[in-house]
N, C-alpha and C positions, 0 to 999 in steps of 0.2 A: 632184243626187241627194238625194233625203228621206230621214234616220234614223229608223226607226219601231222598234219594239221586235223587227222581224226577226233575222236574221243579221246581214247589214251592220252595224244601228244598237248590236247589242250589239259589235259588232267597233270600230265607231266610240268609243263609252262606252270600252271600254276600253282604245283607243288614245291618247285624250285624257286620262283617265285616269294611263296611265304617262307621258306626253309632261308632266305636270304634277308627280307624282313624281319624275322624272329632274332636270326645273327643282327643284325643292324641296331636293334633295342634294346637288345641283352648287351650287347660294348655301350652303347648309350646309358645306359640305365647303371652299365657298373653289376651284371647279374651275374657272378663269379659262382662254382660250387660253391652247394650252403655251406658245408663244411667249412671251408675256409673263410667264410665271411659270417660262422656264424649265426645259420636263418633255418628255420623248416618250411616250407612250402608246400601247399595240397591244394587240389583243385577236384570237383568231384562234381558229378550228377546228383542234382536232389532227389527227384524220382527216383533213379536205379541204384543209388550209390556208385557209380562207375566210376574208378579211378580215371582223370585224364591227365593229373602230373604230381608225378612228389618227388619232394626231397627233401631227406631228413626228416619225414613225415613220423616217424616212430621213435625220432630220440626223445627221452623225456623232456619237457620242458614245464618252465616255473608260469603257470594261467595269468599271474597279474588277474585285473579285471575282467576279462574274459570270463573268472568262475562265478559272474553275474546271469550267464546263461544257464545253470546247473539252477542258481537261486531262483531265478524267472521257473523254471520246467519247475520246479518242487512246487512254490507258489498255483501255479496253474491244475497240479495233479491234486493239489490239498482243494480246490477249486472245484475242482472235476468229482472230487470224492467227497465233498460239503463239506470239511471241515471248515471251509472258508466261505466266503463271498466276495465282489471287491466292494461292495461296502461296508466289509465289517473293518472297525475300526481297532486299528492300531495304536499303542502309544509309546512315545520313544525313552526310551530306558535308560538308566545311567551308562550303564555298555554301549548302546549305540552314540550318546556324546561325545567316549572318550575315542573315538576312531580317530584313525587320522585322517585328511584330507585326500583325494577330494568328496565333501560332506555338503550336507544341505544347513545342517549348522546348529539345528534345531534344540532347544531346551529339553529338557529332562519334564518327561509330564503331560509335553505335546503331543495330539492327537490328530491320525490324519487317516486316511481309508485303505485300503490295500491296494486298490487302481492307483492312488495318488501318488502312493510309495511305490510302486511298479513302474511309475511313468519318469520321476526323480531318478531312481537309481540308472536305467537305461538308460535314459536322454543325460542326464548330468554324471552318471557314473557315482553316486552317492554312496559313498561305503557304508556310511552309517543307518540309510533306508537298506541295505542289504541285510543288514544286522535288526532292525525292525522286522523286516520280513522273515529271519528266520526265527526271530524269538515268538514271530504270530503263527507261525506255523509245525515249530516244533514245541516251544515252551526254552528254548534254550539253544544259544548254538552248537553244543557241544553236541546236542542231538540231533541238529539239523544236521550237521555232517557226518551222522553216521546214517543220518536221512540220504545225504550225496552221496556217499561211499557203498550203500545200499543201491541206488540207482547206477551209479556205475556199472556195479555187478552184474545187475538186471539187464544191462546195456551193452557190455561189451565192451567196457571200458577199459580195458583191462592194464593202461598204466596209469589209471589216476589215484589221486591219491588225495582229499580233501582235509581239512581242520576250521577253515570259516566259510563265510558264506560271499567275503566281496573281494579275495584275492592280496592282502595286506603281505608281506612277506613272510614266510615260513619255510623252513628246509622239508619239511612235509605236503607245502601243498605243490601237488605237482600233477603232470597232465602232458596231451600231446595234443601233436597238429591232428593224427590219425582219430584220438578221442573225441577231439574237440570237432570236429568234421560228423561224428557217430550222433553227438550230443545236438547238432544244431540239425543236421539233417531229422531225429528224432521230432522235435520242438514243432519242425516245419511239417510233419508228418501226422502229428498225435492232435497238435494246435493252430488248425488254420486258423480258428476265430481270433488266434492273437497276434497274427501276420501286422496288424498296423501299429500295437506297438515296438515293432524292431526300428522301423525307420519315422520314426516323430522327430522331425530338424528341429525344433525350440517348444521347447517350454517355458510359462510366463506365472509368475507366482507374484500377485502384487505386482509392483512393476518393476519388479527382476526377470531378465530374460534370460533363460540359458540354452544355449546350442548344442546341440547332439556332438558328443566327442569325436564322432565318426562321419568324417568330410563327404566318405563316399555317395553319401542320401543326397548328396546336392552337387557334385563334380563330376558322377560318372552315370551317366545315363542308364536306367535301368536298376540301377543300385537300390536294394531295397531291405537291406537291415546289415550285419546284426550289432557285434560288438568291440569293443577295443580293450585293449588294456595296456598297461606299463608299470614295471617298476624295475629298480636298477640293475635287478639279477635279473631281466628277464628280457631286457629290451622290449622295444616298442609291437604289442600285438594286433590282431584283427582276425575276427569273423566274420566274413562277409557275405552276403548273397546278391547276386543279381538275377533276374530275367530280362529275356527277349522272345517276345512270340510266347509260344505254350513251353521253353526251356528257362528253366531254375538252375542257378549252379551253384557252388558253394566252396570259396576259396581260404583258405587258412595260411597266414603271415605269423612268424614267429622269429621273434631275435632282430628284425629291424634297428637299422640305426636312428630312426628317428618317423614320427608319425608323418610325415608327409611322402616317408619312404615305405612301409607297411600301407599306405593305400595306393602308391602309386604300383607296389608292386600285386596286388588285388586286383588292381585297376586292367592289369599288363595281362594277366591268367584269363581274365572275364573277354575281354577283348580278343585273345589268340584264340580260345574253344569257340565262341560266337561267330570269326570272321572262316573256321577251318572247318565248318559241320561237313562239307561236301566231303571231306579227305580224316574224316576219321575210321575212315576203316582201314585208311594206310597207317595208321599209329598201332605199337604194339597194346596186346592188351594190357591193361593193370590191372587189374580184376576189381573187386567191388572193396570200399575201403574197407568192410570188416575183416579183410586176407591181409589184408598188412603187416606183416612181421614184425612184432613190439621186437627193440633192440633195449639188450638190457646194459646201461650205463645211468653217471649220472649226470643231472641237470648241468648245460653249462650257467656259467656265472657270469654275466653281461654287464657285472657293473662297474667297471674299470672303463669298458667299453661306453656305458649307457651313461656314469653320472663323475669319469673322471675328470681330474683337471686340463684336462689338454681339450673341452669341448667347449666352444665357444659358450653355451650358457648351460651352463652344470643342469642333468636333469634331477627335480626335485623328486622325490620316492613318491610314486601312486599320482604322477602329472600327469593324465589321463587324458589328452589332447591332441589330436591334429595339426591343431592352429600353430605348433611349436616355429615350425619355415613359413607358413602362408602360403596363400594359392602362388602365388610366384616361382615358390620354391617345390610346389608339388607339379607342376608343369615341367617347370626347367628341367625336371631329368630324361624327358622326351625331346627337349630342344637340337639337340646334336642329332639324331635322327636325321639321316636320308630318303626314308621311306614318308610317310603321312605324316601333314602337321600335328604338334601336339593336342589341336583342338582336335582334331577327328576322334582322339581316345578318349581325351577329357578334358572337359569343358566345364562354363560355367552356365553354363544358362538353364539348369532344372530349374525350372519356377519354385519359386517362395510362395510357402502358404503361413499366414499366422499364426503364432507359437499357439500350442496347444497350451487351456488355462489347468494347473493344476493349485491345490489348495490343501489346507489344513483344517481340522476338527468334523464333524459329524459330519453325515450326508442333508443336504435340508429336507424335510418332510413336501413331500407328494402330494397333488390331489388325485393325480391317476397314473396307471403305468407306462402311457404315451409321455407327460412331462418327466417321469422320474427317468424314463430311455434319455430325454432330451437333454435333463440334466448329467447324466452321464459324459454326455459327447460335449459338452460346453464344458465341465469341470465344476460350475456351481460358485460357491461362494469364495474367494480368494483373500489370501491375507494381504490385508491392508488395503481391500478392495471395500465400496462400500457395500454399508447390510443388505442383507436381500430386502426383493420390492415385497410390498405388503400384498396377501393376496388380491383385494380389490384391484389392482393392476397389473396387467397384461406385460410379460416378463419380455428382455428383447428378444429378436430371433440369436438363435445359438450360432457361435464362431465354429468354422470347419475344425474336424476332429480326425484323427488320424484314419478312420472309416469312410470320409469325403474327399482322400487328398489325390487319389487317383485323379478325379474329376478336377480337381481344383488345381491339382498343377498343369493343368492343360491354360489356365488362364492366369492372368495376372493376380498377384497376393492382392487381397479385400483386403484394406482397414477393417478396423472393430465396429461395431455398431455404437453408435452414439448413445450412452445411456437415457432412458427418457427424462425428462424433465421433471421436479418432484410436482403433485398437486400443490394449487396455491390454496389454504384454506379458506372455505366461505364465510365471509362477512356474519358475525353472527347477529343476533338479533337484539337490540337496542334494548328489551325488557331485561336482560338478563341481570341481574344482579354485579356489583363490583369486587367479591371474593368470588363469585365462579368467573368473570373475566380474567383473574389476577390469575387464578388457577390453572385457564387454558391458554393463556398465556405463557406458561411454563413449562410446556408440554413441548417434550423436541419434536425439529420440525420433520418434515417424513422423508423417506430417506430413499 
């Protein structure tokens, strides 16, 4: 067949074209067989489940933080099935204190809601809100992961393997790119109403800010959940999804040398199916990820790799961050690149929207179900924040919530609204007595 400037031949241009690009990124980026470099890679349709890349997709590997999406789906099905609500309130147990980092920090005793604890564990990667949620939803963790390991089954999960609920190390918990693809694709399927908590970039507790482990929600356009994780046997993870247009995809990173690398390499999957739609009917099929041939071996061990002494800053066990290289260093592995500037793949400029407020203890009391929605999307009362306003006055307007940030990243991040100013009280009246002035005198002031 001849290429002439028809159909075909422009089809051909610009298959040889990307087929040369793809080579130009992959030496750039350092994208050797996983095998050799120790990585699982998956990239799939959320819709159809369509295979569009694996590798090493079916070796087992150790979730890290990742098994924070199995704990989210359980949380949501106890939801779905009443045992829960997200305002019923949870309190944090001596088990979830003694977790190890990274933790919200919280005392033994503390009580906070199940949205609050949903929103901590995702955004900040909180093991110990993991460990909350499963003791509110099973009564124990021991049960909640036979709660996971029951899901799985239901699922098709067929090499996971659970024992807690937030990914902490253990020779038992174990999982794949293939699973983990089944599990988030599920999530996205069963729970659209919970699409905005995957990608919430900050949370503000008091005035502690914490930023989503997962850079992707703010560096790659499109980028719209899910999860990360890390620990020294497992290197650096990610779940990711993006859209463009009415297409969802869903990339899975495993064994990374470092977080800036597990999103660049997310970043790399999202960007090749998105800029290649016209030419996927020249790609072989892979069929749909539940065909995926579990390979039976066992987990590799990344932590020579992940937290030896020959790495410039040793990584700490369950460091659950991106921010490790910086934006500098999550660029720079597109800089060598002859094809498109780094910025065309990724960039900084998703708009900032203001941390989403989360909080500790009861929900506050309602006078209709229009405030108590509103109260929801604002977060309500905050530790270390002042007490709520007294009914007689008109509360602020609510801060965007993960449900407004579509709209809101289209514009520049709002400051907070300026609390209102307390009432001065009224002058009282000159009859009153000198033990009832002493009295309301003493009365704090309104808050």
């Amino acid at each position: 067949m001849t290429h002439g400037t028809g159909r075909f031949g422009v089809i051909g241009t610009r298959f040889a074209w990307a087929v040369a690009l793809a080579l130009t990124l992959v030496t750039a980026m350092g994208m050797t067989p996983a095998r050799a470099s120790g990585e699982a890679l998956l990239l799939i349709e959320a819709d159809t489940g369509r295979v569009l890349k694996a590798e090493n997709a079916t070796y087992p590997w150790y979730p890290a933080s990742i098994t924070k999406l199995m704990t989210a789906y359980l949380a949501f099905r106890a939801i779905k099935e009443r045992r829960l609500t997200l305002d019923t309130v949870l309190t944090v147990s001596p088990n979830a204190v003694a977790q190890q980092p990274s933790k919200m920090g919280f005392r033994s005793g503390t009580q906070l809601t199940v949205e609050n604890a949903l929103k901590m564990m995702l955004v900040k990667s909180a093991n110990d809100m993991a460990v909350v949620l499963a003791e509110g939803v099973a009564g124990s963790v021991d049960r909640f992961a036979d709660e996971m390991n029951a899901a799985s089954r239901r699922l098709g999960m067929t090499q996971s393997s659970w024992v807690n609920p937030n990914g902490l190390p253990s020779e038992n918990q174990i999982t794949s790119a293939r699973d983990m693809a089944i599990l988030a694709r599920q999530i996205l399927l069963e729970f659209p109403e919970y699409n905005d908590y995957w990608d919430i970039q900050a949370i503000r507790l008091g005035k502690r800010v914490m930023r989503n482990t997962n850079s992707l929600i703010i560096r790659y356009p499109g980028a719209d959940g899910m999860k990360t994780g890390f620990i020294c046997a497992s290197g650096f993870n990610v779940v990711a999804t993006a859209t463009r247009g009415n297409r969802r995809l869903i990339a899975v990173v495993l064994g990374a040398p470092s977080g800036a690398v597990r999103a660049a390499k997310a970043a790399y999957m999202f960007e090749t199916a998105f800029n290649n739609t016209g030419l996927a009917w020249l790609s072989p099929s892979l069929g749909r990820v539940e065909q995926l041939q579990p390979i039976n071996a066992a987990p590799p061990n990344l932590r020579e790799k992940s937290c030896g002494k020959h790495r410039r800053r040793p990584g700490a066990e369950a460091a659950d961050d991106d921010e490790d290289e910086g934006v500098k260093g999550f660029i720079s592995l597109f800089s060598n690149a002859s094809g498109p500037k780094p910025s065309s793949l990724i960039s900084n400029t998703v708009a900032l929207v203001p941390p989403i407020r989360v909080y500790v203890g009861t929900p506050r009391p309602s006078r209709n179900t229009a405030v108590a929605k509103r109260h929801r999307s604002t977060g309500g009362h905050a530790e270390g924040d002042a007490a709520p306003l007294p009914k007689s006055r008109p509360a602020a307007a609510p801060r965007a919530h993960a449900a407004t940030k579509a709209s809101a990243r289209r514009r520049s991040a709002i400051p907070p609204a300026t609390p209102l100013p307390a009432t001065q009280p009224k002058p009282r009246a000159k009859t009153k007595s000198r033990a009832s002035h002493s009295a309301a005198s003493a009365r704090p002031p309104a808050q």
